[in-house]
PyMOL Python script that loads the backbone (N, CA, C, O; Angstrom):
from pymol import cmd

cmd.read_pdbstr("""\
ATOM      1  N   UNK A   1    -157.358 101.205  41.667  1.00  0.00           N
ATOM      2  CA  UNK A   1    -156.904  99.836  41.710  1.00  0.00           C
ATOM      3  C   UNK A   1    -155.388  99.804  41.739  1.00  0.00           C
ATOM      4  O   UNK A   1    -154.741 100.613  41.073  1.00  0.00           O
ATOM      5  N   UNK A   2    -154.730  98.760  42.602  1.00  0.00           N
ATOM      6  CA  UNK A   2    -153.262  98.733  42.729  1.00  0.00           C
ATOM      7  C   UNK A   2    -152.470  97.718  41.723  1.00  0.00           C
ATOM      8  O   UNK A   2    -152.870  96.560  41.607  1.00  0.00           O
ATOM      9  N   UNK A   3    -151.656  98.058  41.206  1.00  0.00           N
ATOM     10  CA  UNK A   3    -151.493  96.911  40.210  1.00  0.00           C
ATOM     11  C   UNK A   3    -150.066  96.797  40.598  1.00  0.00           C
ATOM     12  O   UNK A   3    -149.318  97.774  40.573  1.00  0.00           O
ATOM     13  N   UNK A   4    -149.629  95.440  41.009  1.00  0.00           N
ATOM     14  CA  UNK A   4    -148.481  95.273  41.742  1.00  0.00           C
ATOM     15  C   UNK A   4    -147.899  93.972  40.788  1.00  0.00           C
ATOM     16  O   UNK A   4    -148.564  93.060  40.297  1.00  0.00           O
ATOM     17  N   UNK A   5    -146.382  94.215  40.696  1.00  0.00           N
ATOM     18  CA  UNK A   5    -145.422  93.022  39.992  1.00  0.00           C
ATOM     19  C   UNK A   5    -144.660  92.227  40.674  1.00  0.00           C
ATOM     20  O   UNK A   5    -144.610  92.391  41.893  1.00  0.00           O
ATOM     21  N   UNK A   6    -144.013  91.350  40.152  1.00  0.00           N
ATOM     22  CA  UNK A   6    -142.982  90.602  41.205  1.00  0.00           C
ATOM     23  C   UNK A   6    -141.825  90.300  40.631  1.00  0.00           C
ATOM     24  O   UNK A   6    -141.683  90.375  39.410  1.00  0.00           O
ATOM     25  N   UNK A   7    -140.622  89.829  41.655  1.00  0.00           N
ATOM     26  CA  UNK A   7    -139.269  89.729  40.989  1.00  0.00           C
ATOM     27  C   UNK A   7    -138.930  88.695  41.623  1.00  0.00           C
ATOM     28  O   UNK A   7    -139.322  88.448  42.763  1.00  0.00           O
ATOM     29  N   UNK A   8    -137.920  87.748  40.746  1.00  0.00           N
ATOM     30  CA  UNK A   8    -137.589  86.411  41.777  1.00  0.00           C
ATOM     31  C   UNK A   8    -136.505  87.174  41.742  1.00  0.00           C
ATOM     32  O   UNK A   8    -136.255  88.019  40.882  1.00  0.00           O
ATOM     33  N   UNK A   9    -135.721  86.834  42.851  1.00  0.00           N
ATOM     34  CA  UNK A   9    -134.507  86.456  43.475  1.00  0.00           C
ATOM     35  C   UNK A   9    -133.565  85.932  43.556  1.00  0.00           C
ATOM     36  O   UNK A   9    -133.147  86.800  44.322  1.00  0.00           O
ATOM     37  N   UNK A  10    -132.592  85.142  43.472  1.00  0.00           N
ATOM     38  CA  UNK A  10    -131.336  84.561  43.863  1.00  0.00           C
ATOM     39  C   UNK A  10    -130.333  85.437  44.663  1.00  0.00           C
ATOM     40  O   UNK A  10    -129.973  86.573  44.354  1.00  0.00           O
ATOM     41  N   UNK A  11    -129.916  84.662  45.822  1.00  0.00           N
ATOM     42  CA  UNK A  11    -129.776  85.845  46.792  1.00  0.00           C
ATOM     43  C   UNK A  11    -128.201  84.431  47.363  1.00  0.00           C
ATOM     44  O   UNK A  11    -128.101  83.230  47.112  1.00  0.00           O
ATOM     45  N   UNK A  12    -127.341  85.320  48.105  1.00  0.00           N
ATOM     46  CA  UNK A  12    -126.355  84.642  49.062  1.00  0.00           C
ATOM     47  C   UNK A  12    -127.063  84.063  50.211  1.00  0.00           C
ATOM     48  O   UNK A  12    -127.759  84.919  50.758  1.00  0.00           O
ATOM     49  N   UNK A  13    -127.130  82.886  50.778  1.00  0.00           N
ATOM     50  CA  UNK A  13    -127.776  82.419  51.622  1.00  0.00           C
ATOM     51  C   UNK A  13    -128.013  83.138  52.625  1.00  0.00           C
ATOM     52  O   UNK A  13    -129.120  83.468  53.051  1.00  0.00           O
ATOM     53  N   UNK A  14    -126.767  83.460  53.122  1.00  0.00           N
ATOM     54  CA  UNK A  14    -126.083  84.484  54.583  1.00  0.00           C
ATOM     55  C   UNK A  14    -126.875  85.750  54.692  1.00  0.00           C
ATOM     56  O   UNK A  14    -126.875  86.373  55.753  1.00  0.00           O
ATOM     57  N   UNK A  15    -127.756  86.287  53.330  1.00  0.00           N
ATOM     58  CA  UNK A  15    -127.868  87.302  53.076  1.00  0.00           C
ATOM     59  C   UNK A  15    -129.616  87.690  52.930  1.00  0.00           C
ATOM     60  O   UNK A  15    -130.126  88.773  52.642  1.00  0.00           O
ATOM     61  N   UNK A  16    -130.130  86.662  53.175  1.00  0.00           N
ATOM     62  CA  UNK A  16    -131.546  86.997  53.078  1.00  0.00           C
ATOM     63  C   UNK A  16    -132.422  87.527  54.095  1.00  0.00           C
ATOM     64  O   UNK A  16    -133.521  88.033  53.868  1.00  0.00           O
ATOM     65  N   UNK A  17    -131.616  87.318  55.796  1.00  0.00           N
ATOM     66  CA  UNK A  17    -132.187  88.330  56.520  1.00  0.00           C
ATOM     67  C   UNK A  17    -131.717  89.713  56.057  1.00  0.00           C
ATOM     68  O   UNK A  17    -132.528  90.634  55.959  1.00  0.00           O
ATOM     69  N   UNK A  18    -130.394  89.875  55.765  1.00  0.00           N
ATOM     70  CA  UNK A  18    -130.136  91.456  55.339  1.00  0.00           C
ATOM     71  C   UNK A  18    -131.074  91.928  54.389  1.00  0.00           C
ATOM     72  O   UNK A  18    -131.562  93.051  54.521  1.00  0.00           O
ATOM     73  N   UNK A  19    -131.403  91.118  53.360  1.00  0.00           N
ATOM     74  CA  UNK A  19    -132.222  91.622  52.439  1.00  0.00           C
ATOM     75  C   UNK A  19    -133.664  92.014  52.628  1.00  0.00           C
ATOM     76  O   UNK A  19    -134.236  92.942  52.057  1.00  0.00           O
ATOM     77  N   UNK A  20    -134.124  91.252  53.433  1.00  0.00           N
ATOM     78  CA  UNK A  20    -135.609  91.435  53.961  1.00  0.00           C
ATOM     79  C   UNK A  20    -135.369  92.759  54.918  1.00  0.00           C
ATOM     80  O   UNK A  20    -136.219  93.648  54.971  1.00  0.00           O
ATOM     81  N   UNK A  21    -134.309  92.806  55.564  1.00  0.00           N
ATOM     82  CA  UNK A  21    -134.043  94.342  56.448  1.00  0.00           C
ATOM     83  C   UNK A  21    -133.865  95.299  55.835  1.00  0.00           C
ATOM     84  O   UNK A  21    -133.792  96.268  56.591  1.00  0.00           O
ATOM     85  N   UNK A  22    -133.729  95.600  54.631  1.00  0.00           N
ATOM     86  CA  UNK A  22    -133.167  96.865  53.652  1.00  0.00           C
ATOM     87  C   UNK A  22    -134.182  96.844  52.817  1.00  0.00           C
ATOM     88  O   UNK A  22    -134.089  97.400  51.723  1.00  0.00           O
ATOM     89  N   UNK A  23    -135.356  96.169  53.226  1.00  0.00           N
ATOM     90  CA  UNK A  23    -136.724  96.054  52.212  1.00  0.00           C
ATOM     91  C   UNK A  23    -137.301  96.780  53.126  1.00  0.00           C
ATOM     92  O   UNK A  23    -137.816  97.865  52.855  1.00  0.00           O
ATOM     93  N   UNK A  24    -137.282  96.225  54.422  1.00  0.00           N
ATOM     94  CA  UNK A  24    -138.511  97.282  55.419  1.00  0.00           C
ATOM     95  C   UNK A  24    -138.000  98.164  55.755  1.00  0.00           C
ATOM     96  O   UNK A  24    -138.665  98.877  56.506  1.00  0.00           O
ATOM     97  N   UNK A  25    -136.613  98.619  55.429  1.00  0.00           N
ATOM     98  CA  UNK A  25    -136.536  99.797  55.748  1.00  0.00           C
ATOM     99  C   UNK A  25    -136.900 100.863  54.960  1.00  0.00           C
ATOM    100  O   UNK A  25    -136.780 102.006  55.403  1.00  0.00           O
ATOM    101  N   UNK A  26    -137.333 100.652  53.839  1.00  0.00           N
ATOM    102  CA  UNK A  26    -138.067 101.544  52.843  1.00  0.00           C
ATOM    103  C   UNK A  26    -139.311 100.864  52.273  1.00  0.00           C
ATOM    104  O   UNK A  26    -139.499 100.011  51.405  1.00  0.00           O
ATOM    105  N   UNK A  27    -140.496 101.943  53.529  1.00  0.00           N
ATOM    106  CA  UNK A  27    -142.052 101.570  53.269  1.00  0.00           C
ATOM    107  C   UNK A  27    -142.442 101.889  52.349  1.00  0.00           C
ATOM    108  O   UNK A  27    -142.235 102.940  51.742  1.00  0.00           O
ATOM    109  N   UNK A  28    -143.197 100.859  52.046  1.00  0.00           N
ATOM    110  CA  UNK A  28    -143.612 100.369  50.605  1.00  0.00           C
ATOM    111  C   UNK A  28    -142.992 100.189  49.288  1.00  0.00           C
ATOM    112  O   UNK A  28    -143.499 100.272  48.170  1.00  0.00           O
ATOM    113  N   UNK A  29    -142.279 100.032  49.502  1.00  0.00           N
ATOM    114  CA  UNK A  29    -140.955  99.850  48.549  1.00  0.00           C
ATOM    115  C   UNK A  29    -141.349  98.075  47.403  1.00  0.00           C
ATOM    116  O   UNK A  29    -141.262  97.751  46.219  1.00  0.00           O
ATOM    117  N   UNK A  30    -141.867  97.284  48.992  1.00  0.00           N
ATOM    118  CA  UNK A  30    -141.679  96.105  48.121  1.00  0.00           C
ATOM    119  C   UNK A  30    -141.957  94.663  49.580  1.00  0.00           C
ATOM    120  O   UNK A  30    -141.909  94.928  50.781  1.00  0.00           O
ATOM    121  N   UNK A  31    -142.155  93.612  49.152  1.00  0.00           N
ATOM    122  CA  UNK A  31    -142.310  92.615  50.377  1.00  0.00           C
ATOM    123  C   UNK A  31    -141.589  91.829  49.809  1.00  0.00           C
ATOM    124  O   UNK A  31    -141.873  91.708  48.617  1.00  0.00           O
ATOM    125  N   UNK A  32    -140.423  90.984  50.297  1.00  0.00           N
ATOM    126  CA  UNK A  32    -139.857  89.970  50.050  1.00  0.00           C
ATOM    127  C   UNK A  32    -140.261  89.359  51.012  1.00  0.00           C
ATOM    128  O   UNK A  32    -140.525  89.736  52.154  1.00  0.00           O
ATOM    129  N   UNK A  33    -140.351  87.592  50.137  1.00  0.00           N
ATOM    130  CA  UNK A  33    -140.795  86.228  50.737  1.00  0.00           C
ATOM    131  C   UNK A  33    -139.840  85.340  50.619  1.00  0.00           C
ATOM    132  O   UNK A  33    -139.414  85.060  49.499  1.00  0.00           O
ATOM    133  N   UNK A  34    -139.421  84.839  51.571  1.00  0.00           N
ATOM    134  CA  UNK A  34    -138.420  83.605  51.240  1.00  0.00           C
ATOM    135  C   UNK A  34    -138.914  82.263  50.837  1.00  0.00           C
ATOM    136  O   UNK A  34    -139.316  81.413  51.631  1.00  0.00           O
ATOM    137  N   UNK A  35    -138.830  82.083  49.014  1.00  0.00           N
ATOM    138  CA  UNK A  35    -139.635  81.047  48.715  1.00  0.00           C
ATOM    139  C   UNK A  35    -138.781  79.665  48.843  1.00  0.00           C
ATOM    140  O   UNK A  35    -139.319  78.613  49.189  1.00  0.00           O
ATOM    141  N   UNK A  36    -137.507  79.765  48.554  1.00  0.00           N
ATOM    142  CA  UNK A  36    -136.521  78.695  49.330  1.00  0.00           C
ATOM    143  C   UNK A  36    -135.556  78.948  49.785  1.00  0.00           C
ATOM    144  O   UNK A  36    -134.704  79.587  49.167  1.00  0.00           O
ATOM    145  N   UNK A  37    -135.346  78.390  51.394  1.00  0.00           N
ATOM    146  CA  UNK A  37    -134.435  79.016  51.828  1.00  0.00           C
ATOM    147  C   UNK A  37    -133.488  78.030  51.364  1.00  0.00           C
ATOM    148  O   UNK A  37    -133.072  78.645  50.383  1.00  0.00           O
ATOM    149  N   UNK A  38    -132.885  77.003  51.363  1.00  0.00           N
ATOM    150  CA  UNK A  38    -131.973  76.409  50.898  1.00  0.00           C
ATOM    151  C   UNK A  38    -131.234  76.544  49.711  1.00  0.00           C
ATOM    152  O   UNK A  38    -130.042  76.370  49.458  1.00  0.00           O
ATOM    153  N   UNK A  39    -132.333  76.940  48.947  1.00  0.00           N
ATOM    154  CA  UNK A  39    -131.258  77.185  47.637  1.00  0.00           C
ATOM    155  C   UNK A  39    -131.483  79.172  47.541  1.00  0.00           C
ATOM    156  O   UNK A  39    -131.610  79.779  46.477  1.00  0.00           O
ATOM    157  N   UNK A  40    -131.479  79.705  48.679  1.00  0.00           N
ATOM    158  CA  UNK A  40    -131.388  81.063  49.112  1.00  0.00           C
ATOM    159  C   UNK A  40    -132.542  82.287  47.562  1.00  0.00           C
ATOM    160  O   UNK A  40    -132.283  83.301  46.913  1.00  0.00           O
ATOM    161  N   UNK A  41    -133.768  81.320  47.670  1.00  0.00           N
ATOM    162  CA  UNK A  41    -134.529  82.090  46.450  1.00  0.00           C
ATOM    163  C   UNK A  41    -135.254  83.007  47.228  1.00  0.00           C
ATOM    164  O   UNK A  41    -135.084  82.922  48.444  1.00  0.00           O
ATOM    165  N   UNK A  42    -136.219  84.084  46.698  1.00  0.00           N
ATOM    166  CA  UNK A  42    -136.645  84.780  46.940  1.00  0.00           C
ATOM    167  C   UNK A  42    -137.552  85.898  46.409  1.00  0.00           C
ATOM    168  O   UNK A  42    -136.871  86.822  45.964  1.00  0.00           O
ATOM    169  N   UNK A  43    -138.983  86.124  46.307  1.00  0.00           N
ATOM    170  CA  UNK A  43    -139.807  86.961  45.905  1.00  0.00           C
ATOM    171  C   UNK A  43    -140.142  88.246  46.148  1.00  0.00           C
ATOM    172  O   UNK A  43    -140.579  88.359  47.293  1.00  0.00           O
ATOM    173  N   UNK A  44    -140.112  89.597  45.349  1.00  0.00           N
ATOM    174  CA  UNK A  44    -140.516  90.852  46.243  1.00  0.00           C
ATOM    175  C   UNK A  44    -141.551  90.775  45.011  1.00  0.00           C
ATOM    176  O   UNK A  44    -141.346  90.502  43.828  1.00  0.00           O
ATOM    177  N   UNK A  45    -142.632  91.084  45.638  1.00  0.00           N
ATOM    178  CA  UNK A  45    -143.902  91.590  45.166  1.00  0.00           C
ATOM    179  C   UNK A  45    -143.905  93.062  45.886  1.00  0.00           C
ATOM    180  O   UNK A  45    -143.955  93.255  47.101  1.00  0.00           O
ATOM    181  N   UNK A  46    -143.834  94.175  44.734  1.00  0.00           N
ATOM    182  CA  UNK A  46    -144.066  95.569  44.724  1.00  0.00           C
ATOM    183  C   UNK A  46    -144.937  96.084  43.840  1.00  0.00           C
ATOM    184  O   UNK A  46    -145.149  95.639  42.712  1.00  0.00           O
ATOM    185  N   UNK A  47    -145.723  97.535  44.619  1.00  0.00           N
ATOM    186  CA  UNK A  47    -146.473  98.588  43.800  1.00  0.00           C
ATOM    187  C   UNK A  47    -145.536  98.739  42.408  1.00  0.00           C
ATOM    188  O   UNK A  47    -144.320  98.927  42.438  1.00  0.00           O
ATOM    189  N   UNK A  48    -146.440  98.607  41.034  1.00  0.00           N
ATOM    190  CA  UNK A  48    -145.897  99.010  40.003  1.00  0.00           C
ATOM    191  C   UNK A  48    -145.659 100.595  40.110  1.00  0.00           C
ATOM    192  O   UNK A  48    -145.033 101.095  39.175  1.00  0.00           O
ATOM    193  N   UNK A  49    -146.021 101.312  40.985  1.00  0.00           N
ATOM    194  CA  UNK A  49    -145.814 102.842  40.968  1.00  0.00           C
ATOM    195  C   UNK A  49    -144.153 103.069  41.514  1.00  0.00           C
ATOM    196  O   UNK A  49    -143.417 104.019  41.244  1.00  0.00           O
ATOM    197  N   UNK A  50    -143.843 101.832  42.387  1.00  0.00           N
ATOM    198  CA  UNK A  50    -142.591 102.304  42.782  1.00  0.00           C
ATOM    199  C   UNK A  50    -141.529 101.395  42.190  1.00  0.00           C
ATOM    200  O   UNK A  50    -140.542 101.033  42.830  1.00  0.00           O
ATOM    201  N   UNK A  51    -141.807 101.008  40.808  1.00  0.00           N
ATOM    202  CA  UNK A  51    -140.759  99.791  40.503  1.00  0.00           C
ATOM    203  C   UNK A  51    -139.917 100.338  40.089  1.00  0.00           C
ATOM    204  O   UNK A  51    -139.248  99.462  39.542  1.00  0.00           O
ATOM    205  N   UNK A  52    -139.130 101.838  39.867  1.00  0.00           N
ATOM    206  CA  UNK A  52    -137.975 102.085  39.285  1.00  0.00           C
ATOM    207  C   UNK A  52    -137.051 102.687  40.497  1.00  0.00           C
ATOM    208  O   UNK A  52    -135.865 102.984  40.349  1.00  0.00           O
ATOM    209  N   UNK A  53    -137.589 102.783  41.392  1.00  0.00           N
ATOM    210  CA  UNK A  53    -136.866 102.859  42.751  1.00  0.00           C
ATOM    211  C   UNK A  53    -136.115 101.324  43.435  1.00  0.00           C
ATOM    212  O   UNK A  53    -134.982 101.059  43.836  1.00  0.00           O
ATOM    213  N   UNK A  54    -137.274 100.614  43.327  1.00  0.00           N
ATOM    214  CA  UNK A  54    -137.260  98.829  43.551  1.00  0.00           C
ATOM    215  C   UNK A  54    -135.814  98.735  42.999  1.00  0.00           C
ATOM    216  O   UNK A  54    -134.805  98.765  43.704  1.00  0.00           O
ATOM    217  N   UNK A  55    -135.844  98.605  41.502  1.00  0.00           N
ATOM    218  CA  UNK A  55    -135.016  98.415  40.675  1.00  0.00           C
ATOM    219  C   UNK A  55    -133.236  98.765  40.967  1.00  0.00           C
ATOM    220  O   UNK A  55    -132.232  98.098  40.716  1.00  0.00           O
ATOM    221  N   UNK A  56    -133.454 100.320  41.700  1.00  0.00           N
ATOM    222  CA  UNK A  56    -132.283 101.440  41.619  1.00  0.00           C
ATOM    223  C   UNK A  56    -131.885 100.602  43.121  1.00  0.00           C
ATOM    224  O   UNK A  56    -130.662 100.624  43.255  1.00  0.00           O
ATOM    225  N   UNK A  57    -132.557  99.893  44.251  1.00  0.00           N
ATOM    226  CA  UNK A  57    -131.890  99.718  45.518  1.00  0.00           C
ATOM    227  C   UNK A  57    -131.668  98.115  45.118  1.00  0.00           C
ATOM    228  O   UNK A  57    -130.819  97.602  45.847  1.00  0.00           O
ATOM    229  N   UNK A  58    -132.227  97.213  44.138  1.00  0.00           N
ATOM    230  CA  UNK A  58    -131.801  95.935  44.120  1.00  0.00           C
ATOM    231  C   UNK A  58    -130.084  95.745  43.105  1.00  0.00           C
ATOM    232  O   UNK A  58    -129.211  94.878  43.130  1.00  0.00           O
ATOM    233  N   UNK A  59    -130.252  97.035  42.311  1.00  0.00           N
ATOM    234  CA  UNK A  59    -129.303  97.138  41.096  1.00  0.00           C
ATOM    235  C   UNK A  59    -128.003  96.992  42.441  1.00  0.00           C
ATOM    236  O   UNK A  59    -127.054  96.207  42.414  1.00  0.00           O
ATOM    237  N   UNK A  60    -128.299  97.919  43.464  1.00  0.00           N
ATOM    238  CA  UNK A  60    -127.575  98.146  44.193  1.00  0.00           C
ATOM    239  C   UNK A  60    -126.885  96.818  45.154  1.00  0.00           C
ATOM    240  O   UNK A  60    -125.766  96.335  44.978  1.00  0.00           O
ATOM    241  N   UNK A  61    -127.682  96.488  45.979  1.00  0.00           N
ATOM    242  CA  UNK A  61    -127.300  94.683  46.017  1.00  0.00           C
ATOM    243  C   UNK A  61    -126.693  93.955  45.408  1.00  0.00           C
ATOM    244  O   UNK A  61    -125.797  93.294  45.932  1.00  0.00           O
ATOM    245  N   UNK A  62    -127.076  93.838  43.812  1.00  0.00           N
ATOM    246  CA  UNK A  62    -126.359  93.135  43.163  1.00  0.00           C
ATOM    247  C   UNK A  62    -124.589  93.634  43.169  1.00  0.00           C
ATOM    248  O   UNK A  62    -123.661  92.902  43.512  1.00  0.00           O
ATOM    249  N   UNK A  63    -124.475  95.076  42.686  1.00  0.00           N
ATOM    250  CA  UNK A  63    -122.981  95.703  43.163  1.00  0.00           C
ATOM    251  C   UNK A  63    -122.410  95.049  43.759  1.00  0.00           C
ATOM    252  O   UNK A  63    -121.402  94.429  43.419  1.00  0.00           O
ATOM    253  N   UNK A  64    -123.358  95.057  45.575  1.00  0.00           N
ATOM    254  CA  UNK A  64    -122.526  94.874  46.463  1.00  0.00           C
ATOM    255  C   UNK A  64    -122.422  93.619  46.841  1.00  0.00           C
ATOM    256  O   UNK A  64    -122.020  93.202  47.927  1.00  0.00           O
ATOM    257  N   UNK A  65    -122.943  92.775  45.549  1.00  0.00           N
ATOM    258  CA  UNK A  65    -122.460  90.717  45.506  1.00  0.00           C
ATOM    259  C   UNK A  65    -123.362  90.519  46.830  1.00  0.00           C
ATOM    260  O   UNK A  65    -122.839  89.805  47.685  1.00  0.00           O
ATOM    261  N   UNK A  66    -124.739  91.083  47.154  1.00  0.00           N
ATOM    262  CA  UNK A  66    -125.651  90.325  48.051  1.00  0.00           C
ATOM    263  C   UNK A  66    -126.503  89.511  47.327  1.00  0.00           C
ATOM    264  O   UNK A  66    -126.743  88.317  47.509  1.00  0.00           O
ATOM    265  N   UNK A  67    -127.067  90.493  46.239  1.00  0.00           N
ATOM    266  CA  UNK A  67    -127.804  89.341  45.068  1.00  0.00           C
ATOM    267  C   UNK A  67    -127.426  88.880  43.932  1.00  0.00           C
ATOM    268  O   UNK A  67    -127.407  89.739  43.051  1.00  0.00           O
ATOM    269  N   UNK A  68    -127.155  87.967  43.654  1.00  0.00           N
ATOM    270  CA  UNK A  68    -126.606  87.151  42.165  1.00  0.00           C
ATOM    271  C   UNK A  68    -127.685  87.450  41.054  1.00  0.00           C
ATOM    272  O   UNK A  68    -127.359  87.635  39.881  1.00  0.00           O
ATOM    273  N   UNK A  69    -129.281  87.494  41.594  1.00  0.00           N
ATOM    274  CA  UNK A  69    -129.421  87.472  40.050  1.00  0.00           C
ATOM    275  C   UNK A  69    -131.106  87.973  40.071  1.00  0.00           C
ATOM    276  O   UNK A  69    -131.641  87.742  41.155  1.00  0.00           O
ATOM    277  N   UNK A  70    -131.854  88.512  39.203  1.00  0.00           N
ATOM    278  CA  UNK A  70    -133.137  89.403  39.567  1.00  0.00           C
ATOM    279  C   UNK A  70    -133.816  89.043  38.419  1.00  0.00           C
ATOM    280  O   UNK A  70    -133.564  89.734  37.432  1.00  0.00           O
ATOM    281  N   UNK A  71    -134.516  88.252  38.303  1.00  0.00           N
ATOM    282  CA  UNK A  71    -135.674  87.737  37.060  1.00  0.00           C
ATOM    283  C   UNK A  71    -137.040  88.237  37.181  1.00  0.00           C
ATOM    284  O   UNK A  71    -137.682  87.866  38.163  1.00  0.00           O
ATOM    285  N   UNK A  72    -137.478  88.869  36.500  1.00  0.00           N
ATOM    286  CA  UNK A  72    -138.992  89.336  36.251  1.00  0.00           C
ATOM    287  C   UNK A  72    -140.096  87.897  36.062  1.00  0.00           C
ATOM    288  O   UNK A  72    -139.914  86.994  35.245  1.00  0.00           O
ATOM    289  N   UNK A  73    -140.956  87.965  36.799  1.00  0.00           N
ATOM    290  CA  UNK A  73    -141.924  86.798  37.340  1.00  0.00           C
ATOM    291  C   UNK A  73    -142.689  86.803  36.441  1.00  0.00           C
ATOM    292  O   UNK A  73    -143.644  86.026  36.439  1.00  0.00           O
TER     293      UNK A  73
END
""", "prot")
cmd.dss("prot")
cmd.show_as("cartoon", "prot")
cmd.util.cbc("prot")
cmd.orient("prot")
């Protein structure tokens, strides 16, 4: 059985196609959904097997001021 978690988002508006592109570029990593685009929110539902990887490439985003802010769902 797969037991999968999710993370909201807050993301730079400008920045949510980049983000969805640096998601598929590492399969199975994670699916982001754009739950509003206006106020630039956003969901990745990922395998709990790969959530400390998830974690290590979003930590990374945040660095680089693409994502403002990463809340556990």
């Amino acid at each position: 059985m797969w037991n999968f978690g999710k993370l909201s988002l807050q993301l730079n508006r400008s920045d949510i196609s980049y983000v969805k592109f640096i998601m598929e570029g590492y399969d199975g990593l994670g699916i982001v959904t754009t739950t509003d685009p206006y106020a630039a929110q956003a969901t990745v539902t990922y395998p709990m097997s790969r959530k400390q990887s998830l974690l290590a490439l979003l930590d990374a985003l945040v660095r680089e001021g693409v994502i403002k802010e990463v809340n556990e769902s």
